[in-house]
Every structure is written in C-alpha cells, then in structure tokens.
C-alpha positions as CSV (number, residue, x, y, z in Angstrom):
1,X,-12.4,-27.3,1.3
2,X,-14.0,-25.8,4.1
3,X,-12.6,-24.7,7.4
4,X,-13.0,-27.0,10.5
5,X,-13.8,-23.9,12.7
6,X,-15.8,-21.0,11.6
7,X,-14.2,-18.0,12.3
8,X,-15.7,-15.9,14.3
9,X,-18.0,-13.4,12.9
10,X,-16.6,-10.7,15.2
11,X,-13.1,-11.5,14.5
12,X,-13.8,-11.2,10.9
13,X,-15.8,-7.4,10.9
14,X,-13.1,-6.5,12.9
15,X,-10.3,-7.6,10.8
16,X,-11.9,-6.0,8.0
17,X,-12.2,-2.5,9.9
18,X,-8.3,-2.8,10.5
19,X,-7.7,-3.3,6.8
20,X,-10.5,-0.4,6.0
21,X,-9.8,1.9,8.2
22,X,-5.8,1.8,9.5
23,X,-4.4,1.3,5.9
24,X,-6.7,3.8,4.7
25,X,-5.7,6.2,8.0
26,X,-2.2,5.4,7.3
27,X,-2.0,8.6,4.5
28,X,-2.8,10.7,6.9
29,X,-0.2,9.6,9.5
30,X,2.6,9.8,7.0
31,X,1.4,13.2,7.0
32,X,1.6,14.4,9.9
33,X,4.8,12.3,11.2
34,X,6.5,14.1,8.2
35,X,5.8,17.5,10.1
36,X,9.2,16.6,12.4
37,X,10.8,13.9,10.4
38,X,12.5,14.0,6.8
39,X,11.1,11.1,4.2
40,X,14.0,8.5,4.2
41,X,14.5,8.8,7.5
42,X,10.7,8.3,9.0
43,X,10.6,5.3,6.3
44,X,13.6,3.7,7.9
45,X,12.7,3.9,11.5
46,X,9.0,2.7,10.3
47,X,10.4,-0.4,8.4
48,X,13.2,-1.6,10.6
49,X,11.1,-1.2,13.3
50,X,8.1,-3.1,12.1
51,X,10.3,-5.3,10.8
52,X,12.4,-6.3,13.7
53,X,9.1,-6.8,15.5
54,X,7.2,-9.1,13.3
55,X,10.5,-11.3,12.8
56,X,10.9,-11.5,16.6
57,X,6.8,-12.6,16.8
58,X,7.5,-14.9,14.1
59,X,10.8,-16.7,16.3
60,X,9.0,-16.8,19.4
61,X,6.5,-19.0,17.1
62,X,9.2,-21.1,16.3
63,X,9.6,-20.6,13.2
64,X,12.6,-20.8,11.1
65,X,14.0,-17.8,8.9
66,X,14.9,-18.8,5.2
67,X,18.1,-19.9,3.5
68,X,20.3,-17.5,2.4
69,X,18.9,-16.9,-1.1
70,X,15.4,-16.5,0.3
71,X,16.7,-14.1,2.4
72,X,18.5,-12.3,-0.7
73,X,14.9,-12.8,-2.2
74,X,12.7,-11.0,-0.2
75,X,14.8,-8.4,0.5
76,X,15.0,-7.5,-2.9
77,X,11.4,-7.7,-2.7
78,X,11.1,-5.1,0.2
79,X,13.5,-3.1,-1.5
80,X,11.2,-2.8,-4.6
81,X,7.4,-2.7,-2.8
82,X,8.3,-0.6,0.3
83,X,11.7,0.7,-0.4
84,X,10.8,2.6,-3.4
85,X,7.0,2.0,-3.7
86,X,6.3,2.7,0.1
87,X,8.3,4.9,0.3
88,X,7.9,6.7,-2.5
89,X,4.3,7.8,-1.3
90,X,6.3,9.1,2.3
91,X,8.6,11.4,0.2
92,X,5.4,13.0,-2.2
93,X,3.2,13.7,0.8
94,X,5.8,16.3,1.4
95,X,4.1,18.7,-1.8
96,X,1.2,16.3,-2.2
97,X,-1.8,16.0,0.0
98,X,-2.6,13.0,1.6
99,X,-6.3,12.1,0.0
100,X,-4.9,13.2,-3.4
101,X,-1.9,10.8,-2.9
102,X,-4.2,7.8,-2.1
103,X,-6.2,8.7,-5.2
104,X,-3.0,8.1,-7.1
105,X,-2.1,5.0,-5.7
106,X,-5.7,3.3,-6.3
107,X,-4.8,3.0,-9.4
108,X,-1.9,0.2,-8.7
109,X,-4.2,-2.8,-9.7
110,X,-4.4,-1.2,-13.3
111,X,-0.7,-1.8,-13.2
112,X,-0.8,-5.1,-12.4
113,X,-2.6,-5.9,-15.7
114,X,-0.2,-4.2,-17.6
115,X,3.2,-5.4,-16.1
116,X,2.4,-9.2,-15.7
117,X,3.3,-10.6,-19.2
118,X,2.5,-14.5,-18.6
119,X,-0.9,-13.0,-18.0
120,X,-1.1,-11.0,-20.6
121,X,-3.0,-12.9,-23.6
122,X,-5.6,-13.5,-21.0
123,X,-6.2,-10.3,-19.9
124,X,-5.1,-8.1,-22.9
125,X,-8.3,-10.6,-24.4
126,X,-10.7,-9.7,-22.2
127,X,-12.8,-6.8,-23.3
128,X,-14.0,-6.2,-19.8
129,X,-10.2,-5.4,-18.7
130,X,-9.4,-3.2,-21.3
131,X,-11.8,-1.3,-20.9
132,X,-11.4,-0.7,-17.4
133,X,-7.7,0.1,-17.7
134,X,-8.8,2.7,-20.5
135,X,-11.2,4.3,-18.0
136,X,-8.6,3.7,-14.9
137,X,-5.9,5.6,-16.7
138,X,-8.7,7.9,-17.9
139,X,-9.1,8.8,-14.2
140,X,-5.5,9.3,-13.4
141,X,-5.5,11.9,-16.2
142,X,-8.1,14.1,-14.9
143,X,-6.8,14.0,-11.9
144,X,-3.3,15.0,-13.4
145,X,-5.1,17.8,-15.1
146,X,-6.7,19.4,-11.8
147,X,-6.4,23.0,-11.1
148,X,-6.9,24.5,-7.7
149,X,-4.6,23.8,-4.3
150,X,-2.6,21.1,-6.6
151,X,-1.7,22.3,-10.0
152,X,0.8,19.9,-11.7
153,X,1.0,22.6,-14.8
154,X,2.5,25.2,-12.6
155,X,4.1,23.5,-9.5
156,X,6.7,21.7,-10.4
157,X,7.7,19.8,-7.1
158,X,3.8,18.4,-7.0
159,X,4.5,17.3,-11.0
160,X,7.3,15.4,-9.9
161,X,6.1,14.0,-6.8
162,X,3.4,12.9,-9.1
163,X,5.5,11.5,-11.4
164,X,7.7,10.1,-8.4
165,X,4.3,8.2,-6.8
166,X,3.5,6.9,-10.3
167,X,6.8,5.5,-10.8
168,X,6.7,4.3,-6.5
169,X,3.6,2.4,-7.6
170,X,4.8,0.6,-10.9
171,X,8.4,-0.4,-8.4
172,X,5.5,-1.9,-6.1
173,X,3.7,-4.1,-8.8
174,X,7.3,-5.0,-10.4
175,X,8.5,-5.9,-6.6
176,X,4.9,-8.1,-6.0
177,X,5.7,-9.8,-9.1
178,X,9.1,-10.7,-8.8
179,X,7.5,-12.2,-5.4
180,X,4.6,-14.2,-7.3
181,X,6.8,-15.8,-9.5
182,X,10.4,-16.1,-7.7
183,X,8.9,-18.7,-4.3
184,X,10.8,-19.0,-1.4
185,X,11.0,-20.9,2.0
186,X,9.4,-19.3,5.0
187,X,6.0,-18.3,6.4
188,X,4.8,-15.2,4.8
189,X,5.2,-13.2,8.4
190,X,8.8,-14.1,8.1
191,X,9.3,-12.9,4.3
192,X,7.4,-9.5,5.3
193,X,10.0,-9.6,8.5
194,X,12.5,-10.0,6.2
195,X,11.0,-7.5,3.2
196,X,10.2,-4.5,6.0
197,X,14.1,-4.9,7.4
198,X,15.3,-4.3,3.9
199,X,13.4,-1.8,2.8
200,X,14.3,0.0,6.7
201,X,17.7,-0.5,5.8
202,X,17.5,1.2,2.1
203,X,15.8,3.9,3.9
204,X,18.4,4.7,6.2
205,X,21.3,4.4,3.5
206,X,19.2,6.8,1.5
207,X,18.6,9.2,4.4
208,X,22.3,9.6,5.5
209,X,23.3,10.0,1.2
210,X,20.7,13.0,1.5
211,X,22.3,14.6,4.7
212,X,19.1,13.9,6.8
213,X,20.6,12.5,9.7
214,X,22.7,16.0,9.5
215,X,19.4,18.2,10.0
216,X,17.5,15.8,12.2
217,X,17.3,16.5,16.0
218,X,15.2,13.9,17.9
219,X,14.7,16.8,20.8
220,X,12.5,18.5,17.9
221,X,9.8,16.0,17.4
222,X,6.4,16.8,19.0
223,X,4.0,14.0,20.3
224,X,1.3,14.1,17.6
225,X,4.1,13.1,14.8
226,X,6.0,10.6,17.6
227,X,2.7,9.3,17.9
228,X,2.1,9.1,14.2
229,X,4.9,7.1,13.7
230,X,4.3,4.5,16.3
231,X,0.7,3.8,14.7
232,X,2.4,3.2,11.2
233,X,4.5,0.5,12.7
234,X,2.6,-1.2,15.2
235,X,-1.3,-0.6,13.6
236,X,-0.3,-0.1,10.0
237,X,2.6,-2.6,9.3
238,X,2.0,-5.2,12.1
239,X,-1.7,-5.3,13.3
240,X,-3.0,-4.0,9.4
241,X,-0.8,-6.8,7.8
242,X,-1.5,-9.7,10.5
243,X,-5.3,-9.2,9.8
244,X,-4.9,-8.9,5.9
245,X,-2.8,-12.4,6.1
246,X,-5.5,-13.9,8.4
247,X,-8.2,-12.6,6.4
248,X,-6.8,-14.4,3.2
249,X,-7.1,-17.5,5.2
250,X,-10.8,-17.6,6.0
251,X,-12.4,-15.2,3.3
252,X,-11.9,-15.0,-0.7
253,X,-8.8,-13.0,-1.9
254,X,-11.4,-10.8,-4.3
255,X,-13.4,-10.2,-1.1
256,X,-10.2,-9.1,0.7
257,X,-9.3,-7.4,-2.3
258,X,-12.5,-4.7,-1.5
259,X,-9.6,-2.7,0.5
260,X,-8.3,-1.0,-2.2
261,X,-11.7,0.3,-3.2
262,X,-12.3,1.6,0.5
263,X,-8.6,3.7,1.7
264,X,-8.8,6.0,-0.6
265,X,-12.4,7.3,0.5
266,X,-11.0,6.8,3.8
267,X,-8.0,8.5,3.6
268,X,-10.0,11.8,1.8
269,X,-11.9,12.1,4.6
270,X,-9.6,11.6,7.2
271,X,-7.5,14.0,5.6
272,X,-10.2,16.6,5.5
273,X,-11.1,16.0,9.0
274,X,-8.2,16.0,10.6
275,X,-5.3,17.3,8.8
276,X,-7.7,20.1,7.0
277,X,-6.8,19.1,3.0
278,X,-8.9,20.7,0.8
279,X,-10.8,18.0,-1.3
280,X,-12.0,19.1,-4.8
281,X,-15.0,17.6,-7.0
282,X,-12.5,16.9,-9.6
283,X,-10.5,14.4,-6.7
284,X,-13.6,12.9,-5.9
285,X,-14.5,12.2,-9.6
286,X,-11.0,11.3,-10.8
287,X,-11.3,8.5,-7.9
288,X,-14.6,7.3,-8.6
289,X,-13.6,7.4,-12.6
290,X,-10.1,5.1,-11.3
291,X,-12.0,2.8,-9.4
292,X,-14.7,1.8,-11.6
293,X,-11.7,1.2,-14.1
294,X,-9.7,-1.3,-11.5
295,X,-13.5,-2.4,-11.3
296,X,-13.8,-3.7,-14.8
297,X,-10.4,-5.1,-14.9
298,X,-11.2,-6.9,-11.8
299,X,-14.9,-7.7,-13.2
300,X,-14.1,-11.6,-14.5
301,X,-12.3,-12.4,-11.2
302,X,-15.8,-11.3,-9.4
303,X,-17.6,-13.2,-11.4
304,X,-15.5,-16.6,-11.0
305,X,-15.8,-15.7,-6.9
306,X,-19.3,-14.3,-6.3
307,X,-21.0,-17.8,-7.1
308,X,-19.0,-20.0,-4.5
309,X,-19.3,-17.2,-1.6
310,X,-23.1,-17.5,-2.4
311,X,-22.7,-20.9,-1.8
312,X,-20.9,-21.0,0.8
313,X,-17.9,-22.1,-0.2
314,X,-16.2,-18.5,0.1
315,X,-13.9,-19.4,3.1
C-alpha cells in the first residue's frame, strides 16, 4: 500500500546521511569522550540521558507508557542490546581502536542467522547464506589474526576486548530477538525510552561496583569529550534513531538496512582523520571480506525487495 504523501526527497537523503554518517561517527565519539570519562559511567549518563529525553518527547505526544510487564520487557531488552552490547563496544575502545571496533561489530547480522532458531531450516537451507556466514566469520578471523598496532597474539587486554565486543554483539542479537518475538504495548519511541533508561541505569550500577564514581571528577573533563558526549545522546541516540524509525516507515527495511554496510567505512576514516588511528590493509580487507559475507546472507532478502522498489512499490 502506498503512502498518501510522498515523502519528501530532501527529508529522505537527509535521514539517510544521519543514519550514514552520525551512527558511523558515533565510534569515534566514544573515543574521544572516553579520554575524561571511565566506560560504565559515560554509558550511563549517555543512556539515561537519551532516554529521559526521548520518553519526555514521546509524553508531550501523548502517548501512553506501557503496562507494567512491557515495561519489565523492554528493559530487559535495553539491558541486553545497549547494556551489554552497547556498551560493550564503550568499554573495548579503551585498548581497541575505534575503526577496528566497527569492523568487529559489522559482523552482527552474521549473528542473527545463527541465533534465530525458528529461522533456522530456512536459512541454514539456503546455500547463499551459508556461504556468506563462512566468508563473514572468515573475515573476522583475519582480522583476529592482524599484526601491527593491534596484536591479539601478544596483547592481552586487546584479545579480551575482542573477545568482550564479540560476546557485546551476540548480547545485542539475543536482546533484538527476545524483542522480535516477546511484543509489547507502546510506540517504538516509548520502548527505546524505556530500553535506553535501563540500559543507563545498568550502567550506573556497574560503574559505582567498579569504583568509577570514586576516580571521576567532573572538574577534569575537557570540552572536546563534554562535547563528545552530548553528540552521542542528542545526534546518535535521539536524532540517529528518530530518522532510522521514520526511514522504516517510508523506505524498504533492506534499503534501510544499507547502514550497516556504510559505518564501518565511516567510522575508519573518521578515525584516521580525526582521532589519528592507524588503518592497516589487513582492516580494510578483513571488512570488505565481512561485509560481502553479511552480503550473501542478506542476498535472498535483496532479491525478494529489489523488484517492488523497481516498481515502485518500495515505500
């Protein structure tokens, strides 16, 4: 069914651009907010923030917050996607650098095929996916292997903050899923209200267990972190997720879906530029290796989707 009014063209380049280029700058940010501010403690005050925010957008829309249970719901749901799987990516940019991070977690729709079981006889079936999760998990390999400014074999805080993002990612997919397949009331603004307060508060509970709140001073931060901070929760968890949820409306979720393909690139070169990471050949080749996996496992989706955009019926 087709939309009554066309969105506007404009509108549309420029909702793309946020998903493109804040969520990809996003790495980068973590980065340098974590200059002043310890891991758990930068998530919570990003979270909570955000999430106080989009829930006070969503009640001067009028809109109701869920029942109880949808509540307990969702916040189990931020919990597991931005809690731990968010989160998770804050805490390894502390030994990891932020391109090679993003490189890691390209490779979360790979885990998506392998963790949803009710859609598992259709994809385990499909040559075209398995292959591609062969090749995506190929990818994260070499890039495990690497030698140079990140050496897994001989550093062991970057082996574990790779094994940490890893594991961060899986939490996300397991988090998304429990989503999928456990509904509840409310808009989706209001569950990601919901979602971003919970993970905040984990955050928090987690900082003060590791003595953060012991070693932070507030007086200490500098403006480029302070500023860092407030783009991760106004442009990426507010304007970034308001133009992903509008984009879902008007365009094809496997269009949409071209985001993932796009931050990493943009977070490599951002990081390069800005921050001064070194990027290595076998980075760049390691993500082009992962992303022609998620490719392939995306490959019958494309296929189903490409024929109604070309007709139109895309929206």
């Amino acid at each position: 069914m087709e939309n009554k009014t066309a969105p506007s063209p404009g509108l549309v380049i420029a909702a793309f651009a946020a998903i493109y280029l804040i969520w990809g700058s996003t790495y980068t940010a973590i980065a340098e907010a974590l200059r002043d501010l310890p891991p758990f403690l930068l998530a919570g005050i990003r979270f909570t923030a955000s999430g106080l925010i989009l829930l006070a957008w969503c009640r001067f829309r009028g809109e109701r917050p869920p029942r109880l249970g949808g509540i307990a719901k969702n916040a189990f749901t931020g919990v597991l996607t931005l809690g731990c799987g968010t989160t998770s990516l804050i805490w390894a940019e502390q030994y990891l650098p932020s391109g090679l991070s993003a490189i890691i977690v390209a490779a979360i729709p790979l885990w998506f095929v392998v963790l949803d079981k009710r859609n598992w006889s259709g994809n385990l079936s499909n040559p075209w996916t398995v292959t591609g999760l062969l090749i995506g998990f190929g990818g994260m390999l070499l890039l495990a292997g690497a030698k140079g400014p990140v050496d897994l074999s001989t550093n062991p805080r970057q082996l574990v903050s790779f094994v940490v993002l890893v594991s961060g990612g899986v939490l996300w997919v397991c988090g998304s899923l429990f989503s999928k397949y456990s509904s509840s009331s409310g808009s989706t603004p209001m569950k990601a209200a919901f979602q971003m307060v919970a993970a905040g508060a984990a955050g928090f509970i987690v900082a003060a267990i590791s003595g953060e709140f012991r070693h932070f001073a507030p007086s200490r931060i500098h403006l480029y972190p302070l500023l860092s901070v407030g783009y991760l929760v106004v442009m990426g968890s507010i304007v970034g997720y308001i133009a992903y949820i509008w984009l879902l409306s008007v365009r094809t979720p496997a269009l949409v879906g071209t985001y993932a393909y796009v931050n990493p690139a943009i977070a490599l070169m951002l990081g390069w530029i800005l921050i001064g990471e070194t990027v290595t050949l076998r980075q760049v080749v390691s993500l082009l290796v992962i992303l022609c996996g998620v490719l392939l496992v995306n490959l019958s989706k494309y296929k189903r989707k490409i024929p109604a955009i070309l007709e139109g019926k895309g929206s």
